[in-house]
PyMOL Python script that loads the backbone (N, CA, C, O; Angstrom):
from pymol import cmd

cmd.read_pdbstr("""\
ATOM      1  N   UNK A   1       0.857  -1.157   0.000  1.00  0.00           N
ATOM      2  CA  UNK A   1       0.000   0.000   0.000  1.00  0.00           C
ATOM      3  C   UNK A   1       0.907   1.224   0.000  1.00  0.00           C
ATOM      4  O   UNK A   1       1.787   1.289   0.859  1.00  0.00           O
ATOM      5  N   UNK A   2       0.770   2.152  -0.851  1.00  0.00           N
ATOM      6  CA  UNK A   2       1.321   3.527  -1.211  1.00  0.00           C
ATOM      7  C   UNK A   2       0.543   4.142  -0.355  1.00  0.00           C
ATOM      8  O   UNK A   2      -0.527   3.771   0.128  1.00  0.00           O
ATOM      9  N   UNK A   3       1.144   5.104  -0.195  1.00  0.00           N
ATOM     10  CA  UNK A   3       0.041   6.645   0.906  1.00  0.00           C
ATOM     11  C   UNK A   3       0.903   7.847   0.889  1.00  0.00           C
ATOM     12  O   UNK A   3       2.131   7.832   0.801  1.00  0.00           O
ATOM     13  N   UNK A   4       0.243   8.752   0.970  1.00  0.00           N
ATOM     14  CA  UNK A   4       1.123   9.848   1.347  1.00  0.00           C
ATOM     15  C   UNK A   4       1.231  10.523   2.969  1.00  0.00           C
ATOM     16  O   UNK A   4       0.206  10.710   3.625  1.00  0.00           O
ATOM     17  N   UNK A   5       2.471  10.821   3.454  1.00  0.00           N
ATOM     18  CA  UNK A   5       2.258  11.555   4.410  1.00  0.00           C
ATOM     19  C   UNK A   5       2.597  13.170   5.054  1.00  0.00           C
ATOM     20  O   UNK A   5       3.762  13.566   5.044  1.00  0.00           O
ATOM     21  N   UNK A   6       1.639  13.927   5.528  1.00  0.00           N
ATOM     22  CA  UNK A   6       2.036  15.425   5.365  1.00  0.00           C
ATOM     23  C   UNK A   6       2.977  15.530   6.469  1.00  0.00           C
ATOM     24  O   UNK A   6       3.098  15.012   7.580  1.00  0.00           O
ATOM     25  N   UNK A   7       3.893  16.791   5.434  1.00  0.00           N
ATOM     26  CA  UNK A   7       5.341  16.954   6.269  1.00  0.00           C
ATOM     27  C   UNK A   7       4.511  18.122   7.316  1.00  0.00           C
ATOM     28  O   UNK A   7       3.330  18.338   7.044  1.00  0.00           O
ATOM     29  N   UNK A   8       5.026  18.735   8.294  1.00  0.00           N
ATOM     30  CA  UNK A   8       5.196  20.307   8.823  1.00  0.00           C
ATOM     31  C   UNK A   8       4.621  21.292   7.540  1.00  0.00           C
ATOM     32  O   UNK A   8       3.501  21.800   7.485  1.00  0.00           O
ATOM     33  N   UNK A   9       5.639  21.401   6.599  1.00  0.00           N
ATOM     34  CA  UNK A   9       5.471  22.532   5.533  1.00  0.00           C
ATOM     35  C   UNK A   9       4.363  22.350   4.764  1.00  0.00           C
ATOM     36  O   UNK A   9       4.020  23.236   3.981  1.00  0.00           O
ATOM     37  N   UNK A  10       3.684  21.221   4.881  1.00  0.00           N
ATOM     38  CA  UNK A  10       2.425  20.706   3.917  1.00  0.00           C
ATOM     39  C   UNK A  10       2.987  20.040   2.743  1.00  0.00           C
ATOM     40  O   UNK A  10       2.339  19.944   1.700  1.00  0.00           O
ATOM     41  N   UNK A  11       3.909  19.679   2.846  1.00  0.00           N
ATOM     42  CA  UNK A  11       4.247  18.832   1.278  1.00  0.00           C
ATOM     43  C   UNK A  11       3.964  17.313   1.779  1.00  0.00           C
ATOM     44  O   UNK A  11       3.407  17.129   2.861  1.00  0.00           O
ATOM     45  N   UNK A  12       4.289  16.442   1.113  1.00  0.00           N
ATOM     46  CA  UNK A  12       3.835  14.830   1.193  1.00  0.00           C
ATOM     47  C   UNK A  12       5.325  14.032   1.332  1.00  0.00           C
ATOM     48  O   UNK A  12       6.249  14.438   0.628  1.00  0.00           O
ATOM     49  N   UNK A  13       5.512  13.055   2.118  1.00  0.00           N
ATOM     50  CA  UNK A  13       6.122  12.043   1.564  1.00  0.00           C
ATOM     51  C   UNK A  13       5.498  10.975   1.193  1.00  0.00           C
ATOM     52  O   UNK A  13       4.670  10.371   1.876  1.00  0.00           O
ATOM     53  N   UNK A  14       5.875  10.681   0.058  1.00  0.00           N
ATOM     54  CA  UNK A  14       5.660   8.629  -0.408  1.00  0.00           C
ATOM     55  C   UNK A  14       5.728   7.621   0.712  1.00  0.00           C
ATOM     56  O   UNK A  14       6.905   7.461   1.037  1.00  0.00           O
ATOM     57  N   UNK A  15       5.122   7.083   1.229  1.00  0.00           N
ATOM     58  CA  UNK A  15       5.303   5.939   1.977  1.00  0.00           C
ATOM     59  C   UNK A  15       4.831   4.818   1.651  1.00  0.00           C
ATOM     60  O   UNK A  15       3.611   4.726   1.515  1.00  0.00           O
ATOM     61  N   UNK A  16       5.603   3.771   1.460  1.00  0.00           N
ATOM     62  CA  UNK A  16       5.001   2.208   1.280  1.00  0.00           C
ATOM     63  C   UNK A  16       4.907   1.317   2.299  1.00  0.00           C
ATOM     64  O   UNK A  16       6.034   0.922   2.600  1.00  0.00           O
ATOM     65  N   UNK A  17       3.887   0.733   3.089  1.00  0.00           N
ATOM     66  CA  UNK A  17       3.534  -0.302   3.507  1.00  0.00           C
ATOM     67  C   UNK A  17       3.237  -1.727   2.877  1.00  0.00           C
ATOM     68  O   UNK A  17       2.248  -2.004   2.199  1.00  0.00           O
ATOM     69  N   UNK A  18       4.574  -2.830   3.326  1.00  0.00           N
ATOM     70  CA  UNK A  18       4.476  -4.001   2.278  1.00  0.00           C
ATOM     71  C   UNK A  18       4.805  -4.896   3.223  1.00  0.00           C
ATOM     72  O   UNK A  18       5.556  -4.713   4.181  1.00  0.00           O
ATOM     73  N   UNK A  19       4.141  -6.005   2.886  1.00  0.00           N
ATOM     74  CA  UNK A  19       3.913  -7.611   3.612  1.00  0.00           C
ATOM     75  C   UNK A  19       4.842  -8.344   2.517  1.00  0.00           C
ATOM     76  O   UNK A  19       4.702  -8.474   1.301  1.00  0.00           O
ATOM     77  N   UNK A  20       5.898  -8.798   3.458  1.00  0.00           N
ATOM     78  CA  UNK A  20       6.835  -9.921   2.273  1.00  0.00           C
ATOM     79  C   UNK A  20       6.270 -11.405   2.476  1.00  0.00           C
ATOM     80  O   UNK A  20       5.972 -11.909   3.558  1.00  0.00           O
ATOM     81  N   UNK A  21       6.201 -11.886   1.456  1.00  0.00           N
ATOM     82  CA  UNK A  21       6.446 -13.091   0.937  1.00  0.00           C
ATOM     83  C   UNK A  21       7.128 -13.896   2.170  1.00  0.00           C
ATOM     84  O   UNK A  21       7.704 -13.268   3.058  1.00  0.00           O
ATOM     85  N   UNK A  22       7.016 -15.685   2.196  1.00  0.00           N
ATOM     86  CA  UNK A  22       7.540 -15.953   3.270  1.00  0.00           C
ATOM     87  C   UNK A  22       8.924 -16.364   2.409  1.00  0.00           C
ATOM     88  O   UNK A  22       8.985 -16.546   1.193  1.00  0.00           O
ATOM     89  N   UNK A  23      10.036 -16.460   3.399  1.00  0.00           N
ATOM     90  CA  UNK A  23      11.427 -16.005   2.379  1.00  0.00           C
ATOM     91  C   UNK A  23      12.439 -15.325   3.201  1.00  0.00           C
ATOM     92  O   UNK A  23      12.263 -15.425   4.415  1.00  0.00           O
ATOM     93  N   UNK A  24      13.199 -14.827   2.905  1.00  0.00           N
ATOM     94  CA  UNK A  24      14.114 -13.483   3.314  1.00  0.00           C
ATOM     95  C   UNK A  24      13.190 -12.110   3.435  1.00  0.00           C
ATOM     96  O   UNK A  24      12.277 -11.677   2.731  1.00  0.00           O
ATOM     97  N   UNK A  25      13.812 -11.632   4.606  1.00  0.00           N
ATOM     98  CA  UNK A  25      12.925 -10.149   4.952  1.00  0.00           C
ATOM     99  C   UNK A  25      13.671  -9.199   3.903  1.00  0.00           C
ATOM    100  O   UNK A  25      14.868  -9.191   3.618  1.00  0.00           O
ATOM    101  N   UNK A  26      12.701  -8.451   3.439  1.00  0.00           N
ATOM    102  CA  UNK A  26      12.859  -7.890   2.375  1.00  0.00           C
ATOM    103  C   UNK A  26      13.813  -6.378   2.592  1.00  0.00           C
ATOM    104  O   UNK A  26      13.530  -5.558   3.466  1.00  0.00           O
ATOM    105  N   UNK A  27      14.807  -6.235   1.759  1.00  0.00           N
ATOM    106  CA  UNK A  27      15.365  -4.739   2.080  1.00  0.00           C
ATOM    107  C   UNK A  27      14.823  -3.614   1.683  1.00  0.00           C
ATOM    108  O   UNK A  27      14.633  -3.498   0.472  1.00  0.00           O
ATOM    109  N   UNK A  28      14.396  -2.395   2.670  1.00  0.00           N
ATOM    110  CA  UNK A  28      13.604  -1.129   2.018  1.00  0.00           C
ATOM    111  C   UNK A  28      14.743  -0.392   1.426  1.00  0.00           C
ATOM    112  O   UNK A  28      14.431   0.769   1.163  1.00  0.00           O
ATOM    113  N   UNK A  29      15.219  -0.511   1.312  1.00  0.00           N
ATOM    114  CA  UNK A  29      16.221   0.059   0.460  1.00  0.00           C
ATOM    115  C   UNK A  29      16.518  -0.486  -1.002  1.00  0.00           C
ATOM    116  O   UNK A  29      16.815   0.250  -1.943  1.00  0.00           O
ATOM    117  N   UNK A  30      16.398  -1.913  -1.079  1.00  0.00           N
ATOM    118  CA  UNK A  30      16.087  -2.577  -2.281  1.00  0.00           C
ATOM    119  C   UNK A  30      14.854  -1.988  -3.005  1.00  0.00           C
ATOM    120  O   UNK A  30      14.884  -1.589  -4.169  1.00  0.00           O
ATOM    121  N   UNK A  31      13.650  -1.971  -2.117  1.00  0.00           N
ATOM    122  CA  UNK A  31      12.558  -1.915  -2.590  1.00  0.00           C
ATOM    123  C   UNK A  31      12.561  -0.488  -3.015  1.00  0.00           C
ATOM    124  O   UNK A  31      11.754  -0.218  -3.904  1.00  0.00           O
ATOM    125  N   UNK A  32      13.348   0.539  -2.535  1.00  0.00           N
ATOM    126  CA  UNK A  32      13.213   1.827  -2.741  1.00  0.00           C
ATOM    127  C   UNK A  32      13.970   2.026  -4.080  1.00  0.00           C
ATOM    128  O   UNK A  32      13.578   2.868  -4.887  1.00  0.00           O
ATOM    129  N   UNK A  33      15.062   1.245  -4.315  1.00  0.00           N
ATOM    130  CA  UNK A  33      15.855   1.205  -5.603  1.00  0.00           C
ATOM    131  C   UNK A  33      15.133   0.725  -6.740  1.00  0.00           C
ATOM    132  O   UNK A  33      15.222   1.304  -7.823  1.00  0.00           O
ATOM    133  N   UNK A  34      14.338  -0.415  -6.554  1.00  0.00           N
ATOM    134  CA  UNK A  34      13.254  -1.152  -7.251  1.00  0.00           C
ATOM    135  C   UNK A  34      12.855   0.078  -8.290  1.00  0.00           C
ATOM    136  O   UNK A  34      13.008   0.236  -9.501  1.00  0.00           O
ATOM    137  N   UNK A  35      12.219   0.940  -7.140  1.00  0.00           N
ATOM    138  CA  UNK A  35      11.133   1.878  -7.472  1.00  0.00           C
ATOM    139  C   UNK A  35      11.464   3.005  -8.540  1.00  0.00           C
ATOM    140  O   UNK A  35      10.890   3.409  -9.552  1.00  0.00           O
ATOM    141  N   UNK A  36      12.960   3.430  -7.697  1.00  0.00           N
ATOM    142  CA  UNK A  36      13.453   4.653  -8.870  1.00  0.00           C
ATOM    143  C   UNK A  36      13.961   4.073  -9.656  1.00  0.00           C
ATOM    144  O   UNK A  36      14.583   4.943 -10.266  1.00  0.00           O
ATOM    145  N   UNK A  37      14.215   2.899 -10.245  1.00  0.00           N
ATOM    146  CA  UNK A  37      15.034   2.293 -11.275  1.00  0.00           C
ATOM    147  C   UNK A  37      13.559   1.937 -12.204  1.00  0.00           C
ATOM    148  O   UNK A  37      13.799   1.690 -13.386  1.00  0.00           O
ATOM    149  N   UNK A  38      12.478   1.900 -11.910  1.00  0.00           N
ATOM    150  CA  UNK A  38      11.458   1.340 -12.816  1.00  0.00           C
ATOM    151  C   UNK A  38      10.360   2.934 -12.952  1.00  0.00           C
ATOM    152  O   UNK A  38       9.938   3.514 -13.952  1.00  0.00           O
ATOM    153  N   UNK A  39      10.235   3.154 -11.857  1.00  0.00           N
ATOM    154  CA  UNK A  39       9.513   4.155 -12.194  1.00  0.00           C
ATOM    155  C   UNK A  39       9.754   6.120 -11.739  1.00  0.00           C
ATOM    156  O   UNK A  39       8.982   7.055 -11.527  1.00  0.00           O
ATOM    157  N   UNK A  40      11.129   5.954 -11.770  1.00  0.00           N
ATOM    158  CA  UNK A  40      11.742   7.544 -11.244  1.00  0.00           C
ATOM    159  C   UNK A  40      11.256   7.942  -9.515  1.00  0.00           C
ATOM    160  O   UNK A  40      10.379   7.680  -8.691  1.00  0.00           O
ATOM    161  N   UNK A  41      12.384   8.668  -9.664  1.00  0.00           N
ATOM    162  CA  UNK A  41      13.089   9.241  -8.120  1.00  0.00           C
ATOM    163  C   UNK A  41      11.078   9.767  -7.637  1.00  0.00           C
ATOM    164  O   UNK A  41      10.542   9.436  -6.579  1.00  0.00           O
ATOM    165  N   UNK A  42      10.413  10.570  -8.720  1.00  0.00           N
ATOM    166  CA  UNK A  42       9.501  11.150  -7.900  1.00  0.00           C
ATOM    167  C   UNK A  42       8.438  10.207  -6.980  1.00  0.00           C
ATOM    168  O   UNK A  42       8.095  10.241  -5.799  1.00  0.00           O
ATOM    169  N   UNK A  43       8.157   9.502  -7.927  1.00  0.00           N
ATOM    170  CA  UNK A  43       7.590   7.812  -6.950  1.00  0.00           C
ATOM    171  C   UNK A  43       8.159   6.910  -6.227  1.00  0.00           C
ATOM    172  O   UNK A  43       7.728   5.761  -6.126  1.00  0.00           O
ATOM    173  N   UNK A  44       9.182   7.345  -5.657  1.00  0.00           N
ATOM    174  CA  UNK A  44      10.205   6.233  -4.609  1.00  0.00           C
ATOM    175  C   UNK A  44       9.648   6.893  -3.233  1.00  0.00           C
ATOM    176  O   UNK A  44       9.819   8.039  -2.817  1.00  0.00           O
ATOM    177  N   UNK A  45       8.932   5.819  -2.658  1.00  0.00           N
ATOM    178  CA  UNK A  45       8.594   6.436  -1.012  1.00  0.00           C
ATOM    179  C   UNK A  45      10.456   6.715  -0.269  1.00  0.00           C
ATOM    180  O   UNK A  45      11.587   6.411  -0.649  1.00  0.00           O
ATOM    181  N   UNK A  46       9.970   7.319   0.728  1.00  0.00           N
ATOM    182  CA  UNK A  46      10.477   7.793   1.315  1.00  0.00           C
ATOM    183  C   UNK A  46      11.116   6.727   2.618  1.00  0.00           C
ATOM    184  O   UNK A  46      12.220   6.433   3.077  1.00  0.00           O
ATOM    185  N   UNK A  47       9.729   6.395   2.852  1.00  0.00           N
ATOM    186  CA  UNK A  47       9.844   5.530   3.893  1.00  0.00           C
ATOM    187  C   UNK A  47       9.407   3.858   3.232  1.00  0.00           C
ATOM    188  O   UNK A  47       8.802   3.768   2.164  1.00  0.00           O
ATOM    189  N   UNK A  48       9.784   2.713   3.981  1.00  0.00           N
ATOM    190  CA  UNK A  48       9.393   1.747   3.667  1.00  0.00           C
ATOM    191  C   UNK A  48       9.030   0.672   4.608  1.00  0.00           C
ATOM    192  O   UNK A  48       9.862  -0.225   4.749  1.00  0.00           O
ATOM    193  N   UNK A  49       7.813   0.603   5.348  1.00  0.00           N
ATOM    194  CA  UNK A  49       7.471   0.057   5.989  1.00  0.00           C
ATOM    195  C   UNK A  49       7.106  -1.543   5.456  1.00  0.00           C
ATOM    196  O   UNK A  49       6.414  -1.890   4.499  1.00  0.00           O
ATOM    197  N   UNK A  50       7.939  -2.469   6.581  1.00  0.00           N
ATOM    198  CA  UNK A  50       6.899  -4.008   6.334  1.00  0.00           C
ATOM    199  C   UNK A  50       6.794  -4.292   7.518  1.00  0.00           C
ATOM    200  O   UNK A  50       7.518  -4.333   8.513  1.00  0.00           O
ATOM    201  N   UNK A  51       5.175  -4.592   7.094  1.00  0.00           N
ATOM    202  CA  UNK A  51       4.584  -5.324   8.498  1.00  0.00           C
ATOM    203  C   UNK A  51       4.560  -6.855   8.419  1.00  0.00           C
ATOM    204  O   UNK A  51       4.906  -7.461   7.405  1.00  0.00           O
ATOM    205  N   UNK A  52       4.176  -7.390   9.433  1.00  0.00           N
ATOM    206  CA  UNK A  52       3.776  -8.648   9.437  1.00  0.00           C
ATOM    207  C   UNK A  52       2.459  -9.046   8.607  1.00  0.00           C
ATOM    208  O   UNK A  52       2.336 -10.201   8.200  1.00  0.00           O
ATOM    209  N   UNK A  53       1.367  -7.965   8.332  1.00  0.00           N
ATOM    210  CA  UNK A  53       0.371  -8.421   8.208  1.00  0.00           C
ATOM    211  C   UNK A  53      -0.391  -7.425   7.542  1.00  0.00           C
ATOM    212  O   UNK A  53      -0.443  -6.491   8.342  1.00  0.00           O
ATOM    213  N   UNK A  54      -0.999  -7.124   6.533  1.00  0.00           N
ATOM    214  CA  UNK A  54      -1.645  -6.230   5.908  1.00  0.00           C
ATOM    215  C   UNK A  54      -3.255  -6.068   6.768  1.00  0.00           C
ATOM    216  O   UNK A  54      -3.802  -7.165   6.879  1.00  0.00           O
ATOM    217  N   UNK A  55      -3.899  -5.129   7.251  1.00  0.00           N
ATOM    218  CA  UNK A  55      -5.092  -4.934   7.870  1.00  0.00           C
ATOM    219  C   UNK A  55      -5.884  -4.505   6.829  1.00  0.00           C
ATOM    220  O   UNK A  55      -5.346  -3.707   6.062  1.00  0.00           O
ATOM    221  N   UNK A  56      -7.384  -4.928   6.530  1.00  0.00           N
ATOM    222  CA  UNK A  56      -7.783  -5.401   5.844  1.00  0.00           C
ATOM    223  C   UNK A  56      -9.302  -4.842   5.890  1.00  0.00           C
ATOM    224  O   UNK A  56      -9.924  -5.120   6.915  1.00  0.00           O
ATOM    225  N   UNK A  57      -9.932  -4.127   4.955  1.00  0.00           N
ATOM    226  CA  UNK A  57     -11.353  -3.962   5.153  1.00  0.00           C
ATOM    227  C   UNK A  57     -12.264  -5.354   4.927  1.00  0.00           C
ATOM    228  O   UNK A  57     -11.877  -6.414   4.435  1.00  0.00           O
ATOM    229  N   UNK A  58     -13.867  -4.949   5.547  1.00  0.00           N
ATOM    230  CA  UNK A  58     -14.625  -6.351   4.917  1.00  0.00           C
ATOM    231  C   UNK A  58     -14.571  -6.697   3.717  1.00  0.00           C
ATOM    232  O   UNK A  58     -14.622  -7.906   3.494  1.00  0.00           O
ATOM    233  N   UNK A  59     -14.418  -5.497   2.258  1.00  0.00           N
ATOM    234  CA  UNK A  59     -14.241  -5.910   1.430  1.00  0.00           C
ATOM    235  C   UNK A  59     -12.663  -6.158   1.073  1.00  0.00           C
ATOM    236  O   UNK A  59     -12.203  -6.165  -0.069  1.00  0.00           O
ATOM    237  N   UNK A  60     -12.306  -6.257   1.663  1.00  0.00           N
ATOM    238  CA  UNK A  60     -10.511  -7.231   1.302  1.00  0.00           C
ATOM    239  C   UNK A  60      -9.768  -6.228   0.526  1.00  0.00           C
ATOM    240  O   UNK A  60      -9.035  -6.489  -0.428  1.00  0.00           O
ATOM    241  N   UNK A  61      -9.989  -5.158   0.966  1.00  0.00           N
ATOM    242  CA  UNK A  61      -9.012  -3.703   0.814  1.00  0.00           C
ATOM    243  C   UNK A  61      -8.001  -2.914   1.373  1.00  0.00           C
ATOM    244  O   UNK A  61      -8.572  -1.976   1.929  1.00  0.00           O
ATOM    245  N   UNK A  62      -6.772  -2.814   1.511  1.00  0.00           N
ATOM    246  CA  UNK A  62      -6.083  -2.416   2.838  1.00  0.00           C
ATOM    247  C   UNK A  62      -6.629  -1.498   3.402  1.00  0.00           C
ATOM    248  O   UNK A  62      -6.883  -0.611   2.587  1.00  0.00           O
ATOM    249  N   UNK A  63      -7.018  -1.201   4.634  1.00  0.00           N
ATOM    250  CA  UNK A  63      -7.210  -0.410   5.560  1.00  0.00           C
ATOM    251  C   UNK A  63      -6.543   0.478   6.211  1.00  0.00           C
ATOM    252  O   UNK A  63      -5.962   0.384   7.292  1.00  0.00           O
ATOM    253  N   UNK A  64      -6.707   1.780   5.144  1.00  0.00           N
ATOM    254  CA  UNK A  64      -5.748   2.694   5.746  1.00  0.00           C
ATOM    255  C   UNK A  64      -5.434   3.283   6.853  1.00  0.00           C
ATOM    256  O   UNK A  64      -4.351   3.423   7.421  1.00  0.00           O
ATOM    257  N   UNK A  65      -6.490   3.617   7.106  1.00  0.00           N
ATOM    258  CA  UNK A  65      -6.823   3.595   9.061  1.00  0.00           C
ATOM    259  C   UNK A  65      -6.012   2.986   9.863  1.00  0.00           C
ATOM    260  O   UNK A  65      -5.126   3.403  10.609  1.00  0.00           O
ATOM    261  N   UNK A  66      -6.498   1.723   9.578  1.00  0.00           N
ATOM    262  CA  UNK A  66      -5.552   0.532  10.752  1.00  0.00           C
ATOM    263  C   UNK A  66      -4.058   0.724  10.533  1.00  0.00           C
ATOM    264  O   UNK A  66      -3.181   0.861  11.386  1.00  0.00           O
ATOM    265  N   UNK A  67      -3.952   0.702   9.109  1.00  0.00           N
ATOM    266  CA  UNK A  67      -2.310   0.886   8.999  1.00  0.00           C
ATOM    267  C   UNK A  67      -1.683   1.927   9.500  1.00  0.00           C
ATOM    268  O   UNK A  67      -0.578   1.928  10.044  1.00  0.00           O
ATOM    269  N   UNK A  68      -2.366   2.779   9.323  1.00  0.00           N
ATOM    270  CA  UNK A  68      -1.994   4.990  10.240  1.00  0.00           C
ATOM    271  C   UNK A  68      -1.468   4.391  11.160  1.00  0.00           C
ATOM    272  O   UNK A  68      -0.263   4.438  11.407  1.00  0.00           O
ATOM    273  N   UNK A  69      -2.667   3.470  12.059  1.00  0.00           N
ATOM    274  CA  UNK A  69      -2.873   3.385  13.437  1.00  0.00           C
ATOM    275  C   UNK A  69      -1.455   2.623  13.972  1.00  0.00           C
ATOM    276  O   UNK A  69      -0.640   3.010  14.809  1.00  0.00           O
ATOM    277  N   UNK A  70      -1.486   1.389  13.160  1.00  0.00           N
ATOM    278  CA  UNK A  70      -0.154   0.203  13.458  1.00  0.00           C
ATOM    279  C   UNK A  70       1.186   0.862  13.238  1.00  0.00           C
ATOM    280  O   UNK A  70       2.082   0.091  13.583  1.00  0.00           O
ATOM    281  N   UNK A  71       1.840   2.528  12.586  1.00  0.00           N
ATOM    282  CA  UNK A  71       2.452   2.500  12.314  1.00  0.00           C
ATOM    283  C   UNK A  71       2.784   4.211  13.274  1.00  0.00           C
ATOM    284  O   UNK A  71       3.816   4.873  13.384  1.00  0.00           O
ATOM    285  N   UNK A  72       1.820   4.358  13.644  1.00  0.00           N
ATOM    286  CA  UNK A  72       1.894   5.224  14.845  1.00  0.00           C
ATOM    287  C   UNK A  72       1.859   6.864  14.371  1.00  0.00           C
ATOM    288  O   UNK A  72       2.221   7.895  14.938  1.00  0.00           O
ATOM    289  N   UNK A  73       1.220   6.571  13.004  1.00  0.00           N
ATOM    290  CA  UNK A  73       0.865   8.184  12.324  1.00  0.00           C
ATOM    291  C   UNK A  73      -0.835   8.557  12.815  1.00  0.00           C
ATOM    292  O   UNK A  73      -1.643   7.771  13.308  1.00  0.00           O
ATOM    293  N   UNK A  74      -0.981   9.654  12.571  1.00  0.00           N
ATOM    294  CA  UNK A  74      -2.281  10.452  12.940  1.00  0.00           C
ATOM    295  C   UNK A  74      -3.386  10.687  11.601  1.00  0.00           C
ATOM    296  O   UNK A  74      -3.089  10.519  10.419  1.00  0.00           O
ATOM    297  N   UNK A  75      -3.995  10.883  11.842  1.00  0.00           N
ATOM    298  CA  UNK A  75      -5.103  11.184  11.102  1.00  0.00           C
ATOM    299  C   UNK A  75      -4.503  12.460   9.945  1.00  0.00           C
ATOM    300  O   UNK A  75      -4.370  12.452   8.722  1.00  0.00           O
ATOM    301  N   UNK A  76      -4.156  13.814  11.321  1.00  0.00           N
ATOM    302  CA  UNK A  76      -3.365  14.802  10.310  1.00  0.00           C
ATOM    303  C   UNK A  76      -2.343  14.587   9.700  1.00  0.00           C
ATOM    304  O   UNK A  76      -2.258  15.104   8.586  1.00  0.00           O
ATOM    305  N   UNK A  77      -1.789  14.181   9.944  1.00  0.00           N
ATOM    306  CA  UNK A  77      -0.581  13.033   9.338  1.00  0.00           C
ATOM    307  C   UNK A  77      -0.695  12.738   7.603  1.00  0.00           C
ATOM    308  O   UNK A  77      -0.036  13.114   6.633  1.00  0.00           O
ATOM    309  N   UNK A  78      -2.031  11.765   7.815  1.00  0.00           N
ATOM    310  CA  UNK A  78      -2.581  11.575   6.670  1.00  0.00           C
ATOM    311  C   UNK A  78      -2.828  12.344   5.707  1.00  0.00           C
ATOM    312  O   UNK A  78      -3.567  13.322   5.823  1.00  0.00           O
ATOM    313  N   UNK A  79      -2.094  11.921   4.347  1.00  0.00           N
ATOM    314  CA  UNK A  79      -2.443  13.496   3.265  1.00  0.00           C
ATOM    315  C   UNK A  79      -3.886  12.228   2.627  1.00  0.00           C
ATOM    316  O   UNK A  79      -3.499  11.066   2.503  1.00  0.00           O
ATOM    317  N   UNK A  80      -5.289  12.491   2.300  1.00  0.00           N
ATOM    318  CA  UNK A  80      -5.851  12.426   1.403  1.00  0.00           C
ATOM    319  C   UNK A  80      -6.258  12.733   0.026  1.00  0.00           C
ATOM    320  O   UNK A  80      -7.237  12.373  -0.628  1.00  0.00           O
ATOM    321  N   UNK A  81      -5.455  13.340  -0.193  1.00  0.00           N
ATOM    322  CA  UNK A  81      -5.950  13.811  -2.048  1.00  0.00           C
ATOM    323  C   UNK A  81      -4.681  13.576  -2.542  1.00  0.00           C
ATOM    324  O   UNK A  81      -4.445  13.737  -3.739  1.00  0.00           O
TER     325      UNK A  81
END
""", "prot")
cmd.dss("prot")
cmd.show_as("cartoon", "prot")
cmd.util.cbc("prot")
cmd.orient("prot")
């Protein structure tokens, strides 16, 4: 799950929340290289969160909410648009 999050100044960072595969724990730094090597520096989160477990609406949608919540960001936090 991609999201954005608001800085102080009102700008956004990229953040990814990702559940690995069972395997080797995955490097966010790999995954961040992944990103600018396929799709440029402006879409490379910032941050790269993996959880254990993706939280999940009834209809089987990540739940952005829960994830805010599990990852210890705020509501204002949250950029929506």
């Amino acid at each position: 799950m991609v999201f954005g999050v608001r800085r102080p100044d009102d700008a956004e960072d990229i953040h990814a929340a990702v559940v690995p595969a069972p395997g080797p724990h995955p490097d966010p730094a790999a995954i961040q290289d992944f990103v600018t090597a396929h799709q440029g520096p402006l879409h490379t989160p910032s941050t790269v969160h993996v959880l254990t477990e993706m939280p999940l609406t009834p209809v089987g949608k990540p739940d952005r909410p829960r994830v805010l919540a599990r990852l210890g960001l705020t509501d204002e936090n949250f950029a929506t648009s």
